[in-house]
BAFI-3210 file (N, C-alpha, C; in Angstrom, 3 decimals, decimal comma, padded with zeros to 6 digits):
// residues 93
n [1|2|3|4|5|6|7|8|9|10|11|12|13|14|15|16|17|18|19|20|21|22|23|24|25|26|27|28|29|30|31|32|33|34|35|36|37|38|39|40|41|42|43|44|45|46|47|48|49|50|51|52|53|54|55|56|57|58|59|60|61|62|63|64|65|66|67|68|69|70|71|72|73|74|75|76|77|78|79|80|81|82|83|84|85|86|87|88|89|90|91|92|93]
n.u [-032,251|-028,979|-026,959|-023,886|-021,586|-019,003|-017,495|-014,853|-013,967|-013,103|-010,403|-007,756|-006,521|-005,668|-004,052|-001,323|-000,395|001,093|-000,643|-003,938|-005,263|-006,632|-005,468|-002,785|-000,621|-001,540|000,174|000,337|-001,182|-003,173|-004,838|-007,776|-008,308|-008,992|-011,410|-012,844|-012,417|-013,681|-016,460|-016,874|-016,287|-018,743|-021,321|-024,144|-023,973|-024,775|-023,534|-021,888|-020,901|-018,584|-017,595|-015,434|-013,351|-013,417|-010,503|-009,386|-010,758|-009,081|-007,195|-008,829|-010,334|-008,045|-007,013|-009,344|-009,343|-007,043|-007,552|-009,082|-009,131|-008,917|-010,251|-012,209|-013,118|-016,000|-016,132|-018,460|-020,759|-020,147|-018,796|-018,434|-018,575|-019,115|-020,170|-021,403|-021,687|-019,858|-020,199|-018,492|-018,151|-019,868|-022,951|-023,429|-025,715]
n.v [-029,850|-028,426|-026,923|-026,057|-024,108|-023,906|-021,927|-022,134|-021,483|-020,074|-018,169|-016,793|-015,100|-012,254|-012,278|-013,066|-015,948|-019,005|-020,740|-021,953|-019,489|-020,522|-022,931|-022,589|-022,496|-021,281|-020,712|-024,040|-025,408|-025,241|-022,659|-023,236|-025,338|-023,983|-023,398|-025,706|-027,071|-025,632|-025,421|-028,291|-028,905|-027,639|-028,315|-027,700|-027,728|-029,673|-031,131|-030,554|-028,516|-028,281|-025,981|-026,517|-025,422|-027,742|-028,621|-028,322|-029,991|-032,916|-031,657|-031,063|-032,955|-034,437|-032,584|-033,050|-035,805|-035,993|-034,210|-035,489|-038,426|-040,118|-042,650|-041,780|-039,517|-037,246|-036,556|-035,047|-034,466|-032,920|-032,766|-030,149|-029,539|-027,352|-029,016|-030,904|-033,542|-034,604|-037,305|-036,969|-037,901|-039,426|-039,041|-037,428|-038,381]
n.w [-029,018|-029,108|-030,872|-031,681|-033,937|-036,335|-038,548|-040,364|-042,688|-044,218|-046,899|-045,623|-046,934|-047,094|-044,836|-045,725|-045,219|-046,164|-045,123|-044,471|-041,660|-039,048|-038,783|-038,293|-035,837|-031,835|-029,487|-028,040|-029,282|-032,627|-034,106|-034,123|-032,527|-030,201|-029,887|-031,190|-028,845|-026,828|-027,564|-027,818|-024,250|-023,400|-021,598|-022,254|-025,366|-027,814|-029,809|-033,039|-035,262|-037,710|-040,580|-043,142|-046,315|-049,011|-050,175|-047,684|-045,765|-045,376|-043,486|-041,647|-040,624|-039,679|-037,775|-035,766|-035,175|-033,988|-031,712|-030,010|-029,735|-027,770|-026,086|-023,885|-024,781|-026,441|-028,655|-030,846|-033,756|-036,982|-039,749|-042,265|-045,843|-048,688|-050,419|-049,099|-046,162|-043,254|-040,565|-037,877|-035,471|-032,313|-031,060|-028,486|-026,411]
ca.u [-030,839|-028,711|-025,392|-022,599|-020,996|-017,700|-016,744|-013,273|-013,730|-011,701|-008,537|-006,913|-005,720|-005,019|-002,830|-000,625|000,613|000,493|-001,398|-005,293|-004,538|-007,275|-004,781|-001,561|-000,277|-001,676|000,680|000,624|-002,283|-003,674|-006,298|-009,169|-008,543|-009,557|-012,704|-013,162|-012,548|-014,654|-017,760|-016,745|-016,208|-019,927|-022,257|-024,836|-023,997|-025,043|-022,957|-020,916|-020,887|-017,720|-017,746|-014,417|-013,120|-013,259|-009,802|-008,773|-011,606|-008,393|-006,779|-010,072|-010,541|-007,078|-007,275|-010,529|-009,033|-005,880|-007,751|-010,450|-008,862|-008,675|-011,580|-012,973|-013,357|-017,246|-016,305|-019,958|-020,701|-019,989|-017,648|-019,112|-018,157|-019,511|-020,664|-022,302|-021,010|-019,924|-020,178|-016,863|-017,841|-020,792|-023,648|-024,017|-027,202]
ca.v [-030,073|-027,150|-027,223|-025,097|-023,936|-023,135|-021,807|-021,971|-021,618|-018,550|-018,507|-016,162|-014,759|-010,971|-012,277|-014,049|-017,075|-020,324|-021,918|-021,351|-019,102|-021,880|-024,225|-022,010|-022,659|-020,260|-021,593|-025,424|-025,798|-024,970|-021,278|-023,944|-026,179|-023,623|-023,313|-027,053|-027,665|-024,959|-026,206|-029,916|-028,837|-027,306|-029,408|-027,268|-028,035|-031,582|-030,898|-028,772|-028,343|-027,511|-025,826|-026,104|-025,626|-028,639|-028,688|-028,296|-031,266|-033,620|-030,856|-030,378|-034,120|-035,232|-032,113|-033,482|-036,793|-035,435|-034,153|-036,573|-039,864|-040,703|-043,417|-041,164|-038,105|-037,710|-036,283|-035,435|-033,047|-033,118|-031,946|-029,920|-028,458|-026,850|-029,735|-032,177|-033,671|-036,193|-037,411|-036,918|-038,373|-040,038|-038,162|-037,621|-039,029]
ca.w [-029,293|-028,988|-031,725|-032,083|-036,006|-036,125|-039,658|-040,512|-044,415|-044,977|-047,286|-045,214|-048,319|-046,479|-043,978|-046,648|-044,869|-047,119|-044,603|-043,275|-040,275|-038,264|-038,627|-037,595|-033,848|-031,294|-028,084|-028,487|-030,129|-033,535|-033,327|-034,427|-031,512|-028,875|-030,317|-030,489|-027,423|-026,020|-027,356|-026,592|-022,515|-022,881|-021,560|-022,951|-026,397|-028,241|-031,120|-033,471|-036,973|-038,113|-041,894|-043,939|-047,001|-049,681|-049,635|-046,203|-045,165|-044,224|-042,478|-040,672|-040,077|-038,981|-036,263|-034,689|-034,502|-033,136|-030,148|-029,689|-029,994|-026,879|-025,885|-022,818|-025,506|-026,693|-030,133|-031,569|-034,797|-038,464|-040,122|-043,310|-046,592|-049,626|-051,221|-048,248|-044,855|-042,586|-039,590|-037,664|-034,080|-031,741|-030,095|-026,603|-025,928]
c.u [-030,190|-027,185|-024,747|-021,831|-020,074|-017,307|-015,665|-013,067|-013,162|-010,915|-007,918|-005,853|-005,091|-004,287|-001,714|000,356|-000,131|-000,290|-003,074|-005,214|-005,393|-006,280|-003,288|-001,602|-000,444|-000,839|000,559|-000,520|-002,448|-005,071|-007,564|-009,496|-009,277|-010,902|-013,857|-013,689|-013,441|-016,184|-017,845|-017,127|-017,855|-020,868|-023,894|-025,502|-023,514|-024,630|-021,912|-020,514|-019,488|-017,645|-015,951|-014,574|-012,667|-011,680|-008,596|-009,619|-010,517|-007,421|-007,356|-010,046|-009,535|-006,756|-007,836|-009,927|-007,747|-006,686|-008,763|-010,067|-008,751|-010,275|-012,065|-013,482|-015,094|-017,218|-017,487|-020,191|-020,690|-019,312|-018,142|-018,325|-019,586|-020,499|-021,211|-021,233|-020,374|-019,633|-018,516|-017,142|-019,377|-022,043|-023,425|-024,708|-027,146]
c.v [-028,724|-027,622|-026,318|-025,291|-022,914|-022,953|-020,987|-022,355|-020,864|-019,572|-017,829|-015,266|-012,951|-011,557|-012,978|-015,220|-017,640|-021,332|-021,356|-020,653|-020,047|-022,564|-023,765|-022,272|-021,586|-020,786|-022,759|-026,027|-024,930|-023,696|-022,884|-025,006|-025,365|-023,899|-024,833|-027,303|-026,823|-025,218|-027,629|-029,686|-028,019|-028,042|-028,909|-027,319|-029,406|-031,512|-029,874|-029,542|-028,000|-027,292|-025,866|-026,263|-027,078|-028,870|-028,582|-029,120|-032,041|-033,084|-031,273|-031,692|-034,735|-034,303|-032,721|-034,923|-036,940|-035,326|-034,538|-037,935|-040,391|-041,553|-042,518|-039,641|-038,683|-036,375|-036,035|-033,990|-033,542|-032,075|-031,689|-029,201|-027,902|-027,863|-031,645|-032,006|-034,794|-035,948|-037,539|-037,516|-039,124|-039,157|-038,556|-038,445|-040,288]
c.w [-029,615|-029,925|-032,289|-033,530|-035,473|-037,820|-039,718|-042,350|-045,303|-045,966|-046,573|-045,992|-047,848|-045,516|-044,645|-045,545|-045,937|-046,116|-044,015|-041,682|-039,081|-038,028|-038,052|-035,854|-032,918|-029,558|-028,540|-029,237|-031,450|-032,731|-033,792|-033,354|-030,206|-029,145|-030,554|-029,495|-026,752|-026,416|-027,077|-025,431|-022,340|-023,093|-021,743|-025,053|-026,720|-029,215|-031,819|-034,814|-037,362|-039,761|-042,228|-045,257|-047,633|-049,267|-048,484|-045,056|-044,652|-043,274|-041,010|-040,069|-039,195|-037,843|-034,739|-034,482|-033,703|-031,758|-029,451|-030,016|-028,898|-026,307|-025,032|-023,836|-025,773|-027,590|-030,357|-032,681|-036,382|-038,461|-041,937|-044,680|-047,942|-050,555|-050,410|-046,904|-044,184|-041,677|-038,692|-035,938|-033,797|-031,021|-028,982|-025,777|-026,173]
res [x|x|x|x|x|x|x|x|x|x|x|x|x|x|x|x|x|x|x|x|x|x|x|x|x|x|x|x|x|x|x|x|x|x|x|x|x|x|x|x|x|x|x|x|x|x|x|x|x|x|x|x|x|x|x|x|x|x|x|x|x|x|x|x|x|x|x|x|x|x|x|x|x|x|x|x|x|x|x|x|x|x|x|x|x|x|x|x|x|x|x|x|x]
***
């Protein structure tokens, strides 16, 4: 099983926006969605970890179901922080 980790646990605290720069709009998407989606579209990878910050977990969560809600999506990963995890989609297999 091969699984991709995306940590997005910064504060971003040197670029002073009030928001996680992950979550800022890079073109129509959020920067944390490319990165999503690019291990989603690889059919090399059976997974993906994503790490966030405690509080920025329903950030993190209501993203992934933003761009995986659609029944044909195959969501699969956890979604992790500091203090445990959860499952945020379905495996592959």
């Amino acid at each position: 099983m091969i699984v991709g980790i995306i940590v997005a646990a910064g504060k971003s605290e040197r670029m002073g926006a009030d928001i996680d720069k992950v979550f800022l709009s890079l073109g129509t998407k959020p920067v944390l969605a490319y990165s999503l989606l690019a291990f989603e579209q690889c059919p090399l990878i059976d997974g993906v970890i994503l790490v966030v910050r405690k509080d920025r977990l329903d950030s993190a969560r209501g993203l992934v179901q933003m761009l995986f809600r659609s029944p044909e999506s195959d969501c699969r990963g956890r979604l992790a922080t500091g203090l445990g995890d959860e499952r945020i989609g379905r495996t592959r297999r």
